[in-house]
Structure formats: structure tokens, C-alpha cells
C-alpha positions in Angstrom: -0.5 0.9 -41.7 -1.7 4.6 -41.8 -0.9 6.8 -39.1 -3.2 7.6 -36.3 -5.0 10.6 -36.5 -7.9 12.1 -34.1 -11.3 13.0 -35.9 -10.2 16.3 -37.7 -6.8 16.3 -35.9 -3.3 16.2 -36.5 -1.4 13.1 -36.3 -0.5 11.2 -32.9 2.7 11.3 -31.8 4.7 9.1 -29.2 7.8 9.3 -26.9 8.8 6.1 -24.9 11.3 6.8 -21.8 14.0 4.4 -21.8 17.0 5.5 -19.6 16.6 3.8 -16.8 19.5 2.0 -14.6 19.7 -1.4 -12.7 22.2 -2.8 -10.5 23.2 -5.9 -8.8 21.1 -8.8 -9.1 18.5 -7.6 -11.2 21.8 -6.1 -14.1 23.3 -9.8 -13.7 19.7 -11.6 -14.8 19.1 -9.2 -17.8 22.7 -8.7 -19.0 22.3 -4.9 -18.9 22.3 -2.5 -16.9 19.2 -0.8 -18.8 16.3 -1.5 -17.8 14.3 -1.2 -20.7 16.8 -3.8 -23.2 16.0 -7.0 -20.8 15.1 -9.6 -22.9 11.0 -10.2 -23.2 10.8 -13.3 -25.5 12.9 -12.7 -28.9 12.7 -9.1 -28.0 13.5 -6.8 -25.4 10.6 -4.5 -22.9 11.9 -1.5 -25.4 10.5 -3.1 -28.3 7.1 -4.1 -26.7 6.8 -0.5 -26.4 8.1 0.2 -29.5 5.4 -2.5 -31.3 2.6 -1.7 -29.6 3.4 2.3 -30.7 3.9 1.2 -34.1 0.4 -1.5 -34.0 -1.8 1.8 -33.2 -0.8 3.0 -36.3 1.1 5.9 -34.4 2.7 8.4 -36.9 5.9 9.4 -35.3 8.3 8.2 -32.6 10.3 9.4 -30.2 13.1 7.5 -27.7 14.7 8.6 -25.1 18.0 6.7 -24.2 21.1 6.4 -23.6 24.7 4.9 -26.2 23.2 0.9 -25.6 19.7 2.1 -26.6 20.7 4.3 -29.8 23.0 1.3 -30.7 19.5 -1.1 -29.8 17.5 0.9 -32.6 20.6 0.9 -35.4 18.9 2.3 -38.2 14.9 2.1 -37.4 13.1 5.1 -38.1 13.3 6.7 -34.4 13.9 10.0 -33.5 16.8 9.3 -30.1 16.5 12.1 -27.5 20.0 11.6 -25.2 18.8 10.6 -21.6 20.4 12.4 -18.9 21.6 10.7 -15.7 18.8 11.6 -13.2 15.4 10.9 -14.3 13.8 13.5 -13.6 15.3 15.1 -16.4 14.6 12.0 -18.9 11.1 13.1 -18.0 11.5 16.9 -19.0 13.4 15.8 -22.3 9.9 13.2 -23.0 7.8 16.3 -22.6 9.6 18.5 -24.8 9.5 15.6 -27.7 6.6 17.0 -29.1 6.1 20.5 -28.6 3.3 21.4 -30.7 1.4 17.7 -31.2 -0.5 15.6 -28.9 1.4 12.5 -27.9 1.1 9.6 -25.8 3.8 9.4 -23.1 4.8 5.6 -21.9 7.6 4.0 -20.4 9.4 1.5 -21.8 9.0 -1.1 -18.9 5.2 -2.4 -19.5 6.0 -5.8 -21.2 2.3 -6.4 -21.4 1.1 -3.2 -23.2 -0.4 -3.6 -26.5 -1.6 -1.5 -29.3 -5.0 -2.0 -29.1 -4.9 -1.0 -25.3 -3.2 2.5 -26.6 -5.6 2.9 -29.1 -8.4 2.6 -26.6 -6.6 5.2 -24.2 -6.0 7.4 -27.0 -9.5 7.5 -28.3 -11.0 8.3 -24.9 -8.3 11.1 -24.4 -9.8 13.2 -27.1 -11.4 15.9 -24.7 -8.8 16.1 -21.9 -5.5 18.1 -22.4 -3.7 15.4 -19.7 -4.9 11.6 -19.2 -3.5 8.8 -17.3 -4.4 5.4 -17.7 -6.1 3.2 -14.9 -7.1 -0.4 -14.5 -9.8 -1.9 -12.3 -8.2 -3.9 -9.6 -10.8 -7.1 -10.0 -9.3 -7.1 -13.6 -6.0 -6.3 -13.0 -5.7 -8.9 -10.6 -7.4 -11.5 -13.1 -5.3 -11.0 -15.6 -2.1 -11.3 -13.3 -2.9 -13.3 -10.4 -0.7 -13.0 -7.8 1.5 -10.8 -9.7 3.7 -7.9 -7.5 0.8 -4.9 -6.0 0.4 -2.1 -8.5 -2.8 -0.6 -6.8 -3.6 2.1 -4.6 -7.1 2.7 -2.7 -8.4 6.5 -3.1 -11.6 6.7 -1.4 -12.2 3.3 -1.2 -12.3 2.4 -4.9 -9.5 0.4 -6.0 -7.8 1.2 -8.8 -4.5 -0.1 -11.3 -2.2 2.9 -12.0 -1.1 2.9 -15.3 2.3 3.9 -17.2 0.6 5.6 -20.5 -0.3 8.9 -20.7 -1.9 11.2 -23.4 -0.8 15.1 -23.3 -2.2 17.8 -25.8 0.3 20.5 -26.6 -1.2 23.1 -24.7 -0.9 21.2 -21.8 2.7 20.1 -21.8 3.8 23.8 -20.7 2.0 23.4 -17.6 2.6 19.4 -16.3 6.6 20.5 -17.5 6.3 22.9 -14.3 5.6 20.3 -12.3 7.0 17.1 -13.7 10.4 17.5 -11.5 8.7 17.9 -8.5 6.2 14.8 -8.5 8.9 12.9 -10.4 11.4 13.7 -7.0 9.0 13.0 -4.5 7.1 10.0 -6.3 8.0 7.2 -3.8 7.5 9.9 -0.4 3.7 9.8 0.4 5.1 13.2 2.9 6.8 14.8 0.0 4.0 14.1 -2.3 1.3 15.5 0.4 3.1 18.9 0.6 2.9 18.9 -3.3 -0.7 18.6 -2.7 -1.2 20.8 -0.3 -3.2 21.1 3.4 -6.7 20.1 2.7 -5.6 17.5 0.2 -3.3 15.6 2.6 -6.1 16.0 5.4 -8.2 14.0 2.9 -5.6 11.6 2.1 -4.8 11.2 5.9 -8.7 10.2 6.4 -9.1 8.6 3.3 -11.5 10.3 1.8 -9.1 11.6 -1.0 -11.1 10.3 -4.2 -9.6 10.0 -8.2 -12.5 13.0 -8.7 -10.7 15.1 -6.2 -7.0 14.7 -7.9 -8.8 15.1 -11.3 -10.3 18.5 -9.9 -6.6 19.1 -8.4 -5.1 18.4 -11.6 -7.7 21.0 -13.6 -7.0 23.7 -11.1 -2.9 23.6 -10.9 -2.8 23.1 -14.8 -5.4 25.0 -16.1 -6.2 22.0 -18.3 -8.8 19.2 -18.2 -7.3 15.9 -16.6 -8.8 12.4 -17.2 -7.9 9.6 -15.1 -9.4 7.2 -17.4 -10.8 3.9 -15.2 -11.3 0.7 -17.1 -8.4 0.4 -19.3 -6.4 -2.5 -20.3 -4.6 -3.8 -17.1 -1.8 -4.5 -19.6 -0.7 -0.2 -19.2 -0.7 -1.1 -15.6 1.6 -4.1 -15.2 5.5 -2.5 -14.7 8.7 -3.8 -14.1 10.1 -1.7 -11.0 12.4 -4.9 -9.7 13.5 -8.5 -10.3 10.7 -10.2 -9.2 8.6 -8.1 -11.2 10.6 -9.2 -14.2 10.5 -13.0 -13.4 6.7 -12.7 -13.0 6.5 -11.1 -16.7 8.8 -13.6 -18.2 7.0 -16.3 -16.1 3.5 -15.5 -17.7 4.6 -14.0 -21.2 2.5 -16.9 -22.7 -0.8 -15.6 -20.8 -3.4 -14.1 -22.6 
């Protein structure tokens, strides 16, 4: 398949994050103790990610992981990047894959993602030096009822976060200056709202923060043009964060 390339641009990149750790019940029901080599089918979430990279035609791969991923790959053509123990640093070493190409970022724990759902995100990244990918909610939800919540409300508009991102290289500088900190305070709506500052909480606080305000956030702290990019495939939104978000996905791998 040839590689992906934008219209008059280099080749597209890719670096899939795959160090995370699990414990107790959720290590006993996969085998591992890594997150992203639990069994999916015949393969493991890993190579989801690593097919659906390959399906979009993507022209260069990076992994980061650990001794059990590096010994997962064996001799596929992957560049390994050694994950650290803390993942906020797994997310530094992701950024610094590519240095001087655009990439698409995504972690290895969406066991729904696909290639033509990355080629779709990819091609409407074109113009933005930072995207994230985001679902509709009525669609999310249709194609995994009653699955786990993955959705936030942001001025009333629900919305699907996604786990795929597209960076240009002269925006990787500036999210890398930042990544630690969201990465740290991720799961603390407090931390997080001191990240974003007074008038940006007061609007979360009265929910009238909208995804046009962190957009605008996003342009003015990295100097770069952010797109979170509604409507795509609800597949780049589904994650496994805990068991039962694992038993769902095995539950309806069959669905379309």
C-alpha cells in the first residue's frame, strides 16, 4: 500500500503509546500486566492500533513500550522507543518521535479504531498544527449502547473525546511544554481548572465553558491553530481505562 502523504506534503507519520500497567483483577483476565497486549480476538489492543496505522497507508511507525512489547513486535518493521515508568514521560518520549514530521498520536487501548476512521481525522487535520478527535454522543452511544461513559458536556453540547490526535512539527515544541502538566492533573477537574486559569474555570463552574472557547485557549497558549474535530468515527472514542471496559469490547467485538 503506498504511504500516506498530505496534498504536497511529506509523509505521515505515527507513534502509538503502549506502556501502560494493570494490576489485580484486570492483570489476572488479560494475562499481562500491559495494558495494551490484552488479547482482542487473534490479536492483541496493540495490534488494532498497529493495523489500523498500517490500513491508512501510514508511512512510518513508532512504539513506545516496554521488554514484553519489544518482544510482542519481534522483528516487524517498528521503530521501539523504551517507555519510562511514569506516563507522563511515555507521553514526552511520543512527542519527540517525530521531531520534524506531522504525525498522528494514538494510544494503543482503542480496540475499535480503524484505518479509515484515521484517515478521515487525518484529512481534516490538514490546516491545524494540533487536533483531537471527537464523536457525537447520539452516535457514540449507537454504536455502543450501554457501553462505560466516555462523554463530557461543554456548553451543553455533548460530545465523545477521542484518543487520536494529529500534531504538525511546529507545534510539538509547544504542546511538549505542557503535556506533563495536563497529563498530571488529567483525572482532577481542580488541578485541571488552575491549568486553565480564572475566567476559564468561572466558565466551567457555570457551564458555559464551550469546545470553541478551549479551541481559542488552545490557539492562545500554543501559538498554533487547534481543531477539536466533532463528527468523527466513535471508534477513536471508545477506550479501555478498566475491566469492565475490556469485557464490554470483547463482549461486542463482532459489532459493526
Amino acid at each position: 500500500m503506498p504511504s500516506f502523504r498530505l496534498p504536497n506534503g511529506p509523509a505521515m507519520r505515527a507513534v502509538i503509546t503502549a506502556g501502560g500497567l494493570v494490576d489485580g483483577a484486570f492483570a489476572e483476565a488479560i494475562g499481562t500486566r500491559v495494558k495494551a497486549l490484552a488479547p482482542f480476538g487473534t490479536r492483541t489492543l496493540l495490534d488494532v492500533a498497529l493495523d489500523a496505522v498500517r490500513g491508512a497507508g501510514i508511512d512510518g511507525i513508532a512504539v513506545v513500550g516496554g521488554a514484553e512489547v519489544r518482544a510482542h513486535l519481534g522483528e516487524r518493521d517498528v521503530r521501539i522507543v523504551e517507555a519510562a515508568p511514569d506516563g507522563g514521560t511515555n507521553v514526552l518520549r511520543a512527542l519527540a518521535a517525530w521531531p520534524l514530521e506531522r504525525f498522528v498520536y494514538l494510544t494503543s487501548d482503542m480496540p475499535f479504531a480503524t484505518a479509515g476512521a484515521l484517515r478521515d481525522l487525518i484529512d481534516r487535520s490538514a490546516e491545524f498544527g494540533l487536533t483531537m478527535a471527537l464523536a457525537d454522543v447520539d452516535a457514540y452511544e449507537a454504536r455502543f449502547p450501554s457501553a462505560p461513559a466516555h462523554s463530557v458536556t461543554l456548553g451543553g453540547e455533548r460530545i465523545a473525546n477521542g484518543n487520536a490526535f494529529v500534531l504538525a512539527p511546529w507545534a510539538v515544541g509547544a504542546v511538549q511544554a505542557l503535556a506533563t502538566k495536563f497529563f498530571d492533573a488529567r483525572k482532577s477537574l481542580p488541578k485541571l481548572a488552575m491549568l486553565l486559569g480564572p475566567m476559564m474555570c468561572l466558565r466551567f463552574a457555570t457551564k458555559r465553558l464551550t469546545i470553541a472557547d478551549l479551541e481559542d485557549y488552545g490557539r492562545r497558549r500554543l501559538g498554533v491553530a487547534v481543531g477539536a474535530l466533532r463528527g468523527c468515527d466513535p471508534g477513536l472514542c471508545y477506550d479501555v481505562d478498566t475491566l469492565a471496559d475490556y469485557e464490554y469490547a470483547v463482549a461486542h467485538a463482532g459489532s459493526p
